[in-house]
N, CA, C and O atoms as a Maestro MAE file, in Angstrom:
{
 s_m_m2io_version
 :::
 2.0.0
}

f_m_ct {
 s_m_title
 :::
 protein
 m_atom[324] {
  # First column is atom index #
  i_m_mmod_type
  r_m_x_coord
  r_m_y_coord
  r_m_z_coord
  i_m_residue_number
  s_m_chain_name
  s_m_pdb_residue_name
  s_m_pdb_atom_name
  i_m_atomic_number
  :::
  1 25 -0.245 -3.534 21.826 1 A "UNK " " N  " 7
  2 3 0.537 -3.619 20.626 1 A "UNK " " CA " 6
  3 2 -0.328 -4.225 19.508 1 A "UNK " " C  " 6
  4 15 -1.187 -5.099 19.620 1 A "UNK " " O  " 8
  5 25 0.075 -3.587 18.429 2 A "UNK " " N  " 7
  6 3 -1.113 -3.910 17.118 2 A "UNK " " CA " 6
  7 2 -0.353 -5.503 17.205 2 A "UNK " " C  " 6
  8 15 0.356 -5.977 18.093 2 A "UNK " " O  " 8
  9 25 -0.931 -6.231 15.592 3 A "UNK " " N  " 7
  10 3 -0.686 -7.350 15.411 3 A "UNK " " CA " 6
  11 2 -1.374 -6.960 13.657 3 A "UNK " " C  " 6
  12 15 -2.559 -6.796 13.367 3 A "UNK " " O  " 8
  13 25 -0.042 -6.892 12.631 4 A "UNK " " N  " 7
  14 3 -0.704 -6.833 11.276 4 A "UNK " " CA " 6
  15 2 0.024 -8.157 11.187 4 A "UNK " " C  " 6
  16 15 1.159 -8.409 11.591 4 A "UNK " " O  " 8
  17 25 -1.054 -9.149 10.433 5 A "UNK " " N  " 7
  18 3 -0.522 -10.140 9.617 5 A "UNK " " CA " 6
  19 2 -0.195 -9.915 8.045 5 A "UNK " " C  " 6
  20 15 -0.728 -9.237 7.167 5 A "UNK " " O  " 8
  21 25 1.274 -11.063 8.098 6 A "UNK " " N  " 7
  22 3 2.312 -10.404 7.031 6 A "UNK " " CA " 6
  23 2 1.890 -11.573 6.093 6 A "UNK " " C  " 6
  24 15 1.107 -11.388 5.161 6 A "UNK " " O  " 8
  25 25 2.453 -12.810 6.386 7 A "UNK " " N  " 7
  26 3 2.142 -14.282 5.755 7 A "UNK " " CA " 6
  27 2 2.582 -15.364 6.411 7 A "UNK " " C  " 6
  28 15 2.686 -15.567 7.620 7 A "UNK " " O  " 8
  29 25 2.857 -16.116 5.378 8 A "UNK " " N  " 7
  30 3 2.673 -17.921 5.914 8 A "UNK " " CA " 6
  31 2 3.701 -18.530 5.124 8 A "UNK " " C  " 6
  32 15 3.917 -18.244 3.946 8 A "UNK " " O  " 8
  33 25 4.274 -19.305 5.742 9 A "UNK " " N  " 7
  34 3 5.700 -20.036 4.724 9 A "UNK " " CA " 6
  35 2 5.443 -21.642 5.686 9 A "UNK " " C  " 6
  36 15 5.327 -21.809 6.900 9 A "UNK " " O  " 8
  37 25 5.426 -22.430 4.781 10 A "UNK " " N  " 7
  38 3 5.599 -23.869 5.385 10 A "UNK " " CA " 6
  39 2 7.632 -24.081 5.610 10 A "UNK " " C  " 6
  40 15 8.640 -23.619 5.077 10 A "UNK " " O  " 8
  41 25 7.309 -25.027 6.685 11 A "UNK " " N  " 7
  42 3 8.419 -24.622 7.646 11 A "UNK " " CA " 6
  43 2 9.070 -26.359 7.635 11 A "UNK " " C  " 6
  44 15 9.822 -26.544 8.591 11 A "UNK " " O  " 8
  45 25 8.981 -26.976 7.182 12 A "UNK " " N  " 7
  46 3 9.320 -28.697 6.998 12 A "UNK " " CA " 6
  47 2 8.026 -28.839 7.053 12 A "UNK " " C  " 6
  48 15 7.275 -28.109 6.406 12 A "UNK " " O  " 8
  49 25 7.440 -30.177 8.141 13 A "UNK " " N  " 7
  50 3 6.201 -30.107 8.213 13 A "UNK " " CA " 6
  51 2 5.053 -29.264 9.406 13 A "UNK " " C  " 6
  52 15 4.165 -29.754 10.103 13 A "UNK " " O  " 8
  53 25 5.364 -28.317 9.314 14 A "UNK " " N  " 7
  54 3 4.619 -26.840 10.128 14 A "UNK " " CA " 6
  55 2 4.362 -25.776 8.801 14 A "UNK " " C  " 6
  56 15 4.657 -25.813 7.606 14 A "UNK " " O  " 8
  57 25 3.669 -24.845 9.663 15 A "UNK " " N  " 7
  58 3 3.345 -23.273 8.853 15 A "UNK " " CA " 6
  59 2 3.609 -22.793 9.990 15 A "UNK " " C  " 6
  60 15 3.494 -23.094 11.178 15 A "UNK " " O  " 8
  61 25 4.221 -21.482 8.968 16 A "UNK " " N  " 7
  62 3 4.684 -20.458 10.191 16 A "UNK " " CA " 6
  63 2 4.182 -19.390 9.965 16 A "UNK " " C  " 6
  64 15 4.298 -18.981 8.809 16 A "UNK " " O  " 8
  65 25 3.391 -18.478 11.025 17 A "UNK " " N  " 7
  66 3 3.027 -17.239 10.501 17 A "UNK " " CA " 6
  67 2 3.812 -16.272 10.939 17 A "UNK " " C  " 6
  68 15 4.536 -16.462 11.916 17 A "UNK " " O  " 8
  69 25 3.775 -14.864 10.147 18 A "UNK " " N  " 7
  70 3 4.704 -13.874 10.305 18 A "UNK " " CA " 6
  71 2 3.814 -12.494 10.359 18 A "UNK " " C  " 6
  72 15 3.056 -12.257 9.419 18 A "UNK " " O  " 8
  73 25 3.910 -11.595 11.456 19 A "UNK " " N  " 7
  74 3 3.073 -10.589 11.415 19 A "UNK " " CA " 6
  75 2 4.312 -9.544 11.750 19 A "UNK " " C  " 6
  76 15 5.491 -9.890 11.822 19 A "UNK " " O  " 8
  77 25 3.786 -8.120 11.952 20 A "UNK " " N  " 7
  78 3 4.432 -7.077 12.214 20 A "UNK " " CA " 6
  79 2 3.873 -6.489 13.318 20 A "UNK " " C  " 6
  80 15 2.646 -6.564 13.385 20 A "UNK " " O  " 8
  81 25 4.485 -5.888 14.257 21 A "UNK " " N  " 7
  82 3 3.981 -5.808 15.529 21 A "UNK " " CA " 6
  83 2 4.280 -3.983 15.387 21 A "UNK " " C  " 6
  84 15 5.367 -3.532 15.023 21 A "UNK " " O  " 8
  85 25 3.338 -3.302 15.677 22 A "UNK " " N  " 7
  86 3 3.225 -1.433 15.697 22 A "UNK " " CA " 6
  87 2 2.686 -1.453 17.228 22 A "UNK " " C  " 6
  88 15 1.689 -2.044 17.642 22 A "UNK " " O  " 8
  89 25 3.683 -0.584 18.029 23 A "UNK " " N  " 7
  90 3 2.983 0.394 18.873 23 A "UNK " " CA " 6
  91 2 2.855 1.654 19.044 23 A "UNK " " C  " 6
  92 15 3.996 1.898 19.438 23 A "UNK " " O  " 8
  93 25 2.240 2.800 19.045 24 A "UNK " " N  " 7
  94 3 2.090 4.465 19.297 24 A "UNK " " CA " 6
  95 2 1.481 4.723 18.180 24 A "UNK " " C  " 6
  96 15 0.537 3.961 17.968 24 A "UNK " " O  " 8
  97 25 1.743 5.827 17.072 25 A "UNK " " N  " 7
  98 3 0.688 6.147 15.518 25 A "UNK " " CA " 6
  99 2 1.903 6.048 14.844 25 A "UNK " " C  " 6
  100 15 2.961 5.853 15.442 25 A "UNK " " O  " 8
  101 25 1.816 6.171 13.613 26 A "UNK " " N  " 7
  102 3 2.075 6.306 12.228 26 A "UNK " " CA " 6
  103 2 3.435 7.390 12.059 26 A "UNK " " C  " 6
  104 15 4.469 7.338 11.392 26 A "UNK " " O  " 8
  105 25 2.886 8.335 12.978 27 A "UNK " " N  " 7
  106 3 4.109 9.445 13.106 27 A "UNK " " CA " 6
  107 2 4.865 9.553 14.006 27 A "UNK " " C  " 6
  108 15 5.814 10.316 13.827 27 A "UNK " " O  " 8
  109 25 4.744 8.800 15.390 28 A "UNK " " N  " 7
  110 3 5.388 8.069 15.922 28 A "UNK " " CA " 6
  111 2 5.856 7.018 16.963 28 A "UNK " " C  " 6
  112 15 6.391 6.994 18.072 28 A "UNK " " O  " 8
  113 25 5.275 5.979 15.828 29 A "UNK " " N  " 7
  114 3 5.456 4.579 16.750 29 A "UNK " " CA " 6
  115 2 6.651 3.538 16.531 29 A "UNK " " C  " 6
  116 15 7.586 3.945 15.841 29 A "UNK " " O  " 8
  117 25 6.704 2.603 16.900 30 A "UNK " " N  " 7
  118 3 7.708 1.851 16.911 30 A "UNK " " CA " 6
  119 2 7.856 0.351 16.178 30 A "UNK " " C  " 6
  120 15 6.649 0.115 16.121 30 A "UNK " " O  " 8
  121 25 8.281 -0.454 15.768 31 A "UNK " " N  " 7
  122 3 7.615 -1.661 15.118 31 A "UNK " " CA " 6
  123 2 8.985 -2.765 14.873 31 A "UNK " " C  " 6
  124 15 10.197 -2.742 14.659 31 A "UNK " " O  " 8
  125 25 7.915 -3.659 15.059 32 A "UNK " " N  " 7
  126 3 9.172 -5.315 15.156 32 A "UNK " " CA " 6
  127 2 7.718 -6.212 14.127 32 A "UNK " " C  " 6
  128 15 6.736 -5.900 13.453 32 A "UNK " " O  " 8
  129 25 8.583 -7.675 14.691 33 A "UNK " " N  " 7
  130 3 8.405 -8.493 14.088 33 A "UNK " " CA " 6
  131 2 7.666 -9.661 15.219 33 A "UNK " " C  " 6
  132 15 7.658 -9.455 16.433 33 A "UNK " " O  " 8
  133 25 7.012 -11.007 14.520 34 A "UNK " " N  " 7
  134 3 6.473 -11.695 15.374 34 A "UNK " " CA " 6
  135 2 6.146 -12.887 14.769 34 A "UNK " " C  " 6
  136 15 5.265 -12.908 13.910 34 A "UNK " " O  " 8
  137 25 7.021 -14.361 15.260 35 A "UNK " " N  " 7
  138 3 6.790 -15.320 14.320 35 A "UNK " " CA " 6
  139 2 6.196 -16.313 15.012 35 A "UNK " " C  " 6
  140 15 6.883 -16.683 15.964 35 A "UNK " " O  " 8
  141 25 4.904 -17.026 14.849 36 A "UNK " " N  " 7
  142 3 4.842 -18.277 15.453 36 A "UNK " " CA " 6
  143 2 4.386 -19.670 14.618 36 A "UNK " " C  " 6
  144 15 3.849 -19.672 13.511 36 A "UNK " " O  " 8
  145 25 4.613 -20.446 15.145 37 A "UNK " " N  " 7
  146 3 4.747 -21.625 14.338 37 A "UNK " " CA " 6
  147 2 4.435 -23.210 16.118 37 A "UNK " " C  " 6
  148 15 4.918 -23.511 17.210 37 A "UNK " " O  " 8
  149 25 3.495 -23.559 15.299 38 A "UNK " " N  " 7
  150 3 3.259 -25.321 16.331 38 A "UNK " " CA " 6
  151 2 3.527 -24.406 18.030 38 A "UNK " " C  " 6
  152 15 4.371 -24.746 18.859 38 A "UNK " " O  " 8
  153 25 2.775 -23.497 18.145 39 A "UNK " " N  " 7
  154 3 1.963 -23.098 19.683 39 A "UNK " " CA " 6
  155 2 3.638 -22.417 20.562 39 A "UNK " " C  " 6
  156 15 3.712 -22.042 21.732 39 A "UNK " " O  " 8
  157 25 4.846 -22.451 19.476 40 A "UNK " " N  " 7
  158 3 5.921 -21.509 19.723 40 A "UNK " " CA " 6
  159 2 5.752 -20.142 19.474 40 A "UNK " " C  " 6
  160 15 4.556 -20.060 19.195 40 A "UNK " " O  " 8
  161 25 6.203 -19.094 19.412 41 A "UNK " " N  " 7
  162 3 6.591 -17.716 19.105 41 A "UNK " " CA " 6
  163 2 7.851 -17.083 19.614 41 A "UNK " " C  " 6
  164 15 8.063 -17.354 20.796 41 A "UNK " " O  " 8
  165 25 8.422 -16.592 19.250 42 A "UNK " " N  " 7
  166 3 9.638 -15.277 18.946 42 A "UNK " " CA " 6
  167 2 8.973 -13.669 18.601 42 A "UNK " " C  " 6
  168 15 8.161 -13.428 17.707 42 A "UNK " " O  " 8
  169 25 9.419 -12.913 19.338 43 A "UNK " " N  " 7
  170 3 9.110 -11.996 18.492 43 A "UNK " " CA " 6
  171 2 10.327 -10.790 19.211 43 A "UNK " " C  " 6
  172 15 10.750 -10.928 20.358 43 A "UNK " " O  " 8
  173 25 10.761 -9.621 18.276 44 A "UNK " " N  " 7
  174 3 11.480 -8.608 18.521 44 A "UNK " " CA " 6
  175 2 10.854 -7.088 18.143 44 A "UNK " " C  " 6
  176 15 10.687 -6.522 17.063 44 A "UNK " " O  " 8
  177 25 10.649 -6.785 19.208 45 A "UNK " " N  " 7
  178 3 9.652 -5.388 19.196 45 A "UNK " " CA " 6
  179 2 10.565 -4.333 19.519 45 A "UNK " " C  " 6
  180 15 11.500 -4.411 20.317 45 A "UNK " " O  " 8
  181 25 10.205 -3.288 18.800 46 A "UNK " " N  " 7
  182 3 11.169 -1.526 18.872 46 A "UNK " " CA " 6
  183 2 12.457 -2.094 17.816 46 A "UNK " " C  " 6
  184 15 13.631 -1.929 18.147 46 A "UNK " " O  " 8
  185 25 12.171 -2.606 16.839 47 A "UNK " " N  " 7
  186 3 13.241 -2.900 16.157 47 A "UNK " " CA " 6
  187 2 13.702 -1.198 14.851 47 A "UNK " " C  " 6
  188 15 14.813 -1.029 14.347 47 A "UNK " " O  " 8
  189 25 12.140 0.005 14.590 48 A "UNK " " N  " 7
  190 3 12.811 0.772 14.021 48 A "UNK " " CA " 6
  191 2 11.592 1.442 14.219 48 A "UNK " " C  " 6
  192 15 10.593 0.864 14.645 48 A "UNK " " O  " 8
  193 25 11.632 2.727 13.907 49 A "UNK " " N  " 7
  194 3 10.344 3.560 13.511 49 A "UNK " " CA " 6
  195 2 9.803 3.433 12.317 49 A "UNK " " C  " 6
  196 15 8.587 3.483 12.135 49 A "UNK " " O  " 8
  197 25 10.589 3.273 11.479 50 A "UNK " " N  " 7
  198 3 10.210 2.646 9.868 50 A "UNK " " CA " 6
  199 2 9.520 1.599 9.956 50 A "UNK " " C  " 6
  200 15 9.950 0.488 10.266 50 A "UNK " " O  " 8
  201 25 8.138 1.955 9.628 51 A "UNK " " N  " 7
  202 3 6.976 0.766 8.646 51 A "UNK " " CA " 6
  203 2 7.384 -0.040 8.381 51 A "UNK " " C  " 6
  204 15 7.658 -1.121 8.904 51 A "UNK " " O  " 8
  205 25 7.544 0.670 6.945 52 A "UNK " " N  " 7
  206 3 8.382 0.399 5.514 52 A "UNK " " CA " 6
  207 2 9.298 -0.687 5.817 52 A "UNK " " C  " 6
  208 15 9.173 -1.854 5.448 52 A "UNK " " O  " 8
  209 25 10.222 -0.199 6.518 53 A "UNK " " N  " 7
  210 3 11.533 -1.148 7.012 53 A "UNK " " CA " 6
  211 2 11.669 -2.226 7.549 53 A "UNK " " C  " 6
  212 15 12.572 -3.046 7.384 53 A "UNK " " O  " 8
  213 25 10.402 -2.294 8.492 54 A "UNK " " N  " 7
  214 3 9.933 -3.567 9.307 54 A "UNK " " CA " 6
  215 2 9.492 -4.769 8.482 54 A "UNK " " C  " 6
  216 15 9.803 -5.959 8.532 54 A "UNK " " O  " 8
  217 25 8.391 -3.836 7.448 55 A "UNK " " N  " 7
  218 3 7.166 -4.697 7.078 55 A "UNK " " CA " 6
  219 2 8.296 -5.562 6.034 55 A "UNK " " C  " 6
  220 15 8.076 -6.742 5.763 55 A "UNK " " O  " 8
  221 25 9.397 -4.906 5.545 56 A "UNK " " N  " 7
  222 3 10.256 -5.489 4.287 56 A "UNK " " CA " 6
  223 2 11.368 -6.902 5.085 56 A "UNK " " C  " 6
  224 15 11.674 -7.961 4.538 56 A "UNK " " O  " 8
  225 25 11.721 -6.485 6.335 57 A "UNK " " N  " 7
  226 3 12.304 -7.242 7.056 57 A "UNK " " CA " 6
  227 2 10.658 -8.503 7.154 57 A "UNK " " C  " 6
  228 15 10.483 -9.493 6.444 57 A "UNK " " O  " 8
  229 25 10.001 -8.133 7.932 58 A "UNK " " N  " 7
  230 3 9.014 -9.105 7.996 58 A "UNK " " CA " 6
  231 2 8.585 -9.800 6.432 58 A "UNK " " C  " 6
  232 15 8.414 -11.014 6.547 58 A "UNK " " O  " 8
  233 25 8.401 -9.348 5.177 59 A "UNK " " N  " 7
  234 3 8.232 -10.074 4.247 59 A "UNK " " CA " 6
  235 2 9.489 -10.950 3.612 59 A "UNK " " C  " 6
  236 15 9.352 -11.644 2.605 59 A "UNK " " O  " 8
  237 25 10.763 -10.816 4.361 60 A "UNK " " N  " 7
  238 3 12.236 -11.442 3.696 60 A "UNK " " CA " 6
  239 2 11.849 -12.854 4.853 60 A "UNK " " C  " 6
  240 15 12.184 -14.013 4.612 60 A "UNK " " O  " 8
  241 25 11.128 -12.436 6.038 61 A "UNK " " N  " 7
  242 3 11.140 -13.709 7.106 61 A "UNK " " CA " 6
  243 2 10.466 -14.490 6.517 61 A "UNK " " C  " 6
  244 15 11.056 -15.570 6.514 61 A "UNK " " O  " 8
  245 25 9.262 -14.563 5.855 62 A "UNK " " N  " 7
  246 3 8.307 -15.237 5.213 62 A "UNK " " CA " 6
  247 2 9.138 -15.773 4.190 62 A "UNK " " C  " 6
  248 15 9.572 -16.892 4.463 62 A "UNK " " O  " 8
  249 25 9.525 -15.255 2.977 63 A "UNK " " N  " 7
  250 3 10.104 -16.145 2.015 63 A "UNK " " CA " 6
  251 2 11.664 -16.681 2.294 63 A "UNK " " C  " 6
  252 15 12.322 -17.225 1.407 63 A "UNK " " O  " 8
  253 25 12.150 -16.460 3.606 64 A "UNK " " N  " 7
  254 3 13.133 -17.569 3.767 64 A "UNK " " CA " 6
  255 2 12.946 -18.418 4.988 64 A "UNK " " C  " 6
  256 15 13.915 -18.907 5.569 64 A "UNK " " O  " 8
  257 25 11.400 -18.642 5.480 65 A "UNK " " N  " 7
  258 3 10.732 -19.216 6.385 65 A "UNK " " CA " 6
  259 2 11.541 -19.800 7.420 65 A "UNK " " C  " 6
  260 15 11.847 -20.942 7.764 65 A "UNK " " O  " 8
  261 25 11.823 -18.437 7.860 66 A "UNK " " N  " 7
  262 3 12.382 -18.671 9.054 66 A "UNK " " CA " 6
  263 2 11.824 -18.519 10.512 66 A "UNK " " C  " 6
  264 15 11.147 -17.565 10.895 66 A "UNK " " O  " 8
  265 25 12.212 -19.616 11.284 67 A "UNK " " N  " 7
  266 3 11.440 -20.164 12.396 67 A "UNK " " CA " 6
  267 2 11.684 -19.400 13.873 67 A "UNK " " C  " 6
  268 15 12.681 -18.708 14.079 67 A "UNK " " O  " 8
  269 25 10.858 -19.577 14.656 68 A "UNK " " N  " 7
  270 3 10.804 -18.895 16.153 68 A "UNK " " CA " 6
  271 2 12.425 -18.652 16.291 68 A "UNK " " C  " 6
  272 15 13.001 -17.581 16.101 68 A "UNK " " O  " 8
  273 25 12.965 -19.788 16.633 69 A "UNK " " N  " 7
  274 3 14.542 -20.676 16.941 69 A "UNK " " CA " 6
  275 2 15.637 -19.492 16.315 69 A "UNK " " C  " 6
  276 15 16.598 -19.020 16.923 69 A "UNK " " O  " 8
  277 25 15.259 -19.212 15.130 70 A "UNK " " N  " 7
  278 3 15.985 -18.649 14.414 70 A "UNK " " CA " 6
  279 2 15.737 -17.187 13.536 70 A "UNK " " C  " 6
  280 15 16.212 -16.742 12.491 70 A "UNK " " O  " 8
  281 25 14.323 -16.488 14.942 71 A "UNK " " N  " 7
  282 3 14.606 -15.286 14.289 71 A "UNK " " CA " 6
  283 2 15.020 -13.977 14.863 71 A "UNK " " C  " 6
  284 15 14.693 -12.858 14.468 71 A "UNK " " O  " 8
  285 25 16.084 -14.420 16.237 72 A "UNK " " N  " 7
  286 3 17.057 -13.541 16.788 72 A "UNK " " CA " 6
  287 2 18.205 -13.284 15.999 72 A "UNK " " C  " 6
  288 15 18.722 -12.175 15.859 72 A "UNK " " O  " 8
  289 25 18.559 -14.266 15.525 73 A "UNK " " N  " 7
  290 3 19.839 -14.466 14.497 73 A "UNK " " CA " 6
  291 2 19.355 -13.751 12.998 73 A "UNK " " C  " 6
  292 15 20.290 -13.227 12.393 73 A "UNK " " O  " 8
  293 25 18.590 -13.705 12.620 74 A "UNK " " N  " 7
  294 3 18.332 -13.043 11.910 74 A "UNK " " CA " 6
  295 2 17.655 -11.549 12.192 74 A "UNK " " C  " 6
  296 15 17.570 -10.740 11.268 74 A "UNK " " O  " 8
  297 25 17.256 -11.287 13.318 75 A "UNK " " N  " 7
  298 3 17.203 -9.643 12.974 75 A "UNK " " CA " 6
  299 2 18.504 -9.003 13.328 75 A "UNK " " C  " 6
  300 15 18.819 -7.944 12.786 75 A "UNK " " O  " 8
  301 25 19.378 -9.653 14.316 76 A "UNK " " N  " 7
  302 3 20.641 -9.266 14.578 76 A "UNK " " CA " 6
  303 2 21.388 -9.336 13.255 76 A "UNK " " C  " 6
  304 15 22.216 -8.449 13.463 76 A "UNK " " O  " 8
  305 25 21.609 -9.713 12.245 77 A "UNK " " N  " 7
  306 3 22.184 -9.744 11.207 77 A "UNK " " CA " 6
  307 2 21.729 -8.415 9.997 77 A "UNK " " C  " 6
  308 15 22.431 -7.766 9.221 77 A "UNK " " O  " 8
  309 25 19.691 -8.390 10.382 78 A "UNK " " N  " 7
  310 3 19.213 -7.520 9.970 78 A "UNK " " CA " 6
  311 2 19.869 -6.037 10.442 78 A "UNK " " C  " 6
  312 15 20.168 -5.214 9.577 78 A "UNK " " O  " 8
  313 25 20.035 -5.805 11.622 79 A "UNK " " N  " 7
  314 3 20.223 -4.714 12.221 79 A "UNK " " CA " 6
  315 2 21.325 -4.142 12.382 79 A "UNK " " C  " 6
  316 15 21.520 -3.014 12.835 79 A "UNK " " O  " 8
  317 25 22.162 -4.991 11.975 80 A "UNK " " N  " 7
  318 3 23.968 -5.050 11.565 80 A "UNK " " CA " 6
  319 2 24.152 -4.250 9.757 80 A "UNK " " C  " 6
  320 15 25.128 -3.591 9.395 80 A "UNK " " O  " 8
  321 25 22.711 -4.628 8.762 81 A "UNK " " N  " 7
  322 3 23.182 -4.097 7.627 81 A "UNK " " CA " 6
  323 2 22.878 -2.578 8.002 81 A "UNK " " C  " 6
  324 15 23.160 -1.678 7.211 81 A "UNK " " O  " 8
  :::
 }
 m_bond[323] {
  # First column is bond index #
  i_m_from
  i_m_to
  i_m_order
  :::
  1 1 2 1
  2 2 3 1
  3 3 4 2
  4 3 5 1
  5 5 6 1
  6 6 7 1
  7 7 8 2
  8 7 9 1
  9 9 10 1
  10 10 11 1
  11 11 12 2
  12 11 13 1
  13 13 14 1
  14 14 15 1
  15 15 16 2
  16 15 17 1
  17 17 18 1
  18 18 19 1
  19 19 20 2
  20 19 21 1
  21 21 22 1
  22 22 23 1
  23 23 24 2
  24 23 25 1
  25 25 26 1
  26 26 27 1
  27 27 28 2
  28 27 29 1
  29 29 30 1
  30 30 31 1
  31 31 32 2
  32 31 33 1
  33 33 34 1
  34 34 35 1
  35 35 36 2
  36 35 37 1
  37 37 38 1
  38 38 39 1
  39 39 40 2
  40 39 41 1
  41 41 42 1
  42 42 43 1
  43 43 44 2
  44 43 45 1
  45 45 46 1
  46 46 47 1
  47 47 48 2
  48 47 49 1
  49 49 50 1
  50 50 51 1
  51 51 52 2
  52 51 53 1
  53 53 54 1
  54 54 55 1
  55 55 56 2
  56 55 57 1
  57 57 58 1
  58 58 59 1
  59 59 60 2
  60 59 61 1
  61 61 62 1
  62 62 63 1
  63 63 64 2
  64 63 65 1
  65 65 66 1
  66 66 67 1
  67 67 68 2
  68 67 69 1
  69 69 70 1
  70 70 71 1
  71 71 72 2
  72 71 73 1
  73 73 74 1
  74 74 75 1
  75 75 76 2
  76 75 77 1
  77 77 78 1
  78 78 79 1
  79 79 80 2
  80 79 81 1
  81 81 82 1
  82 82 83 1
  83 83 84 2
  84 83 85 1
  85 85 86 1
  86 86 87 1
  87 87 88 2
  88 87 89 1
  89 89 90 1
  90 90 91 1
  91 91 92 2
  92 91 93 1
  93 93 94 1
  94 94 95 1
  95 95 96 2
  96 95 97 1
  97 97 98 1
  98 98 99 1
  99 99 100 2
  100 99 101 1
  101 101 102 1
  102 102 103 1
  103 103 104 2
  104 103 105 1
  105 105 106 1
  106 106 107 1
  107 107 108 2
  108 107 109 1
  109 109 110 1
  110 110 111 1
  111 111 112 2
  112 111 113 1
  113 113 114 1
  114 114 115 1
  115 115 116 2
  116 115 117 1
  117 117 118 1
  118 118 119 1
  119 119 120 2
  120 119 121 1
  121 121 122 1
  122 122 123 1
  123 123 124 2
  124 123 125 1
  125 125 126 1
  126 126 127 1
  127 127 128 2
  128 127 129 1
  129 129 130 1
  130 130 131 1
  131 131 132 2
  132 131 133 1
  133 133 134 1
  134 134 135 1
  135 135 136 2
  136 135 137 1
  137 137 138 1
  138 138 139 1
  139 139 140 2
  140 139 141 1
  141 141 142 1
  142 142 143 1
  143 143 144 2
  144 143 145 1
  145 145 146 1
  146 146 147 1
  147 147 148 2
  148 147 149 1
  149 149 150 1
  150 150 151 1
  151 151 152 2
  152 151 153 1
  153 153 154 1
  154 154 155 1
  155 155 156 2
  156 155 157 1
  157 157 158 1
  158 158 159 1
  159 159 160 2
  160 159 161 1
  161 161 162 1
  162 162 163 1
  163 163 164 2
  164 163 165 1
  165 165 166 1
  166 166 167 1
  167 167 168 2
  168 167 169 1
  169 169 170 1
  170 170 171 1
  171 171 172 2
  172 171 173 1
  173 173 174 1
  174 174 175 1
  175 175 176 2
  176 175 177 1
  177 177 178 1
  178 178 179 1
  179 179 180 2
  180 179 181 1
  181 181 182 1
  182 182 183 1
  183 183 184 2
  184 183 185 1
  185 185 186 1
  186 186 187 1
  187 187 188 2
  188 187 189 1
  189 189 190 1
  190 190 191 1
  191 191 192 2
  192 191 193 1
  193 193 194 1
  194 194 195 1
  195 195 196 2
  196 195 197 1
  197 197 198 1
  198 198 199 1
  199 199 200 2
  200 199 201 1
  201 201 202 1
  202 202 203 1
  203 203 204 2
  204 203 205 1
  205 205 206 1
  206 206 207 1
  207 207 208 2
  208 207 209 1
  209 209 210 1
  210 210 211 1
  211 211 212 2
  212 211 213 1
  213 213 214 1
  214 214 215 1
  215 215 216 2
  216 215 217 1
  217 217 218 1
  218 218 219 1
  219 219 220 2
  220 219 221 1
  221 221 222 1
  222 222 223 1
  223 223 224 2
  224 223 225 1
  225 225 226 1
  226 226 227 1
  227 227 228 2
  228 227 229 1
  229 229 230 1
  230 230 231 1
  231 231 232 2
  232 231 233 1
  233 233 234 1
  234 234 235 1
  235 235 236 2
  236 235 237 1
  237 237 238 1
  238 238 239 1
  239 239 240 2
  240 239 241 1
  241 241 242 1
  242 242 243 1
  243 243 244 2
  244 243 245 1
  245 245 246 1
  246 246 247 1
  247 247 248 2
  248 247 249 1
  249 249 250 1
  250 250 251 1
  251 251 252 2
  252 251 253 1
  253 253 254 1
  254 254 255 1
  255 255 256 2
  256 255 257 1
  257 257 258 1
  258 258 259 1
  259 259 260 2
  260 259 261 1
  261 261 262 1
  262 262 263 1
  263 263 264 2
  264 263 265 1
  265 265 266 1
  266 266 267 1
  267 267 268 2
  268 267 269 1
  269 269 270 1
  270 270 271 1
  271 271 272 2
  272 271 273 1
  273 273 274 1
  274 274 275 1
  275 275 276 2
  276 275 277 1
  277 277 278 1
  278 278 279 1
  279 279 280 2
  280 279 281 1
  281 281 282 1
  282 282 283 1
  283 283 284 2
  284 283 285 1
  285 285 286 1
  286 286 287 1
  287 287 288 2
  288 287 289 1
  289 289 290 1
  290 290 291 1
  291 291 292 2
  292 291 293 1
  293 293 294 1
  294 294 295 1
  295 295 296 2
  296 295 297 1
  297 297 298 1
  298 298 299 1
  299 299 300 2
  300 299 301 1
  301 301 302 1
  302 302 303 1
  303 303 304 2
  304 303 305 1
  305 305 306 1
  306 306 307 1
  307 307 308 2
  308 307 309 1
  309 309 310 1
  310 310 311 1
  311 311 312 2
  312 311 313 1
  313 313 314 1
  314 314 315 1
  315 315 316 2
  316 315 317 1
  317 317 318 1
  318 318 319 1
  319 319 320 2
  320 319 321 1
  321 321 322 1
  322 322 323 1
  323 323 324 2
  :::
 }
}
């Protein structure tokens, strides 16, 4: 599984990084998300075939720096709109 890095959001006193996770090609692979922060990680993979869709979900995780703990609850909410 690839590993594109997305960004970095300080988290209280941590940084958290946020990447996008691709597996298969371009035309058709699959793609999630992947957060880690202080030697934790979360991540939710096969979340859409959409890039696009992922990478926008993965850049909303970054600017509302949201943590390992709390980013089931948020793609489930994602995946509900």
């Amino acid at each position: 599984m690839r590993r594109l890095f997305v960004g970095e959001a300080r988290c209280r006193a941590s940084q958290a990084r946020y990447y996008l996770l691709g597996e298969g090609t371009e035309e058709s692979g699959s793609y999630g998300v992947l957060v880690e922060m202080d030697g934790e990680e979360a991540s939710a993979a096969d979340l859409s075939p959409s890039r696009q869709r992922v990478l926008e979900l993965a850049e909303a995780l970054v600017r509302g720096a949201v943590t390992p703990v709390a980013l089931r609850d948020v793609v489930d909410d994602w995946l509900l709109e």
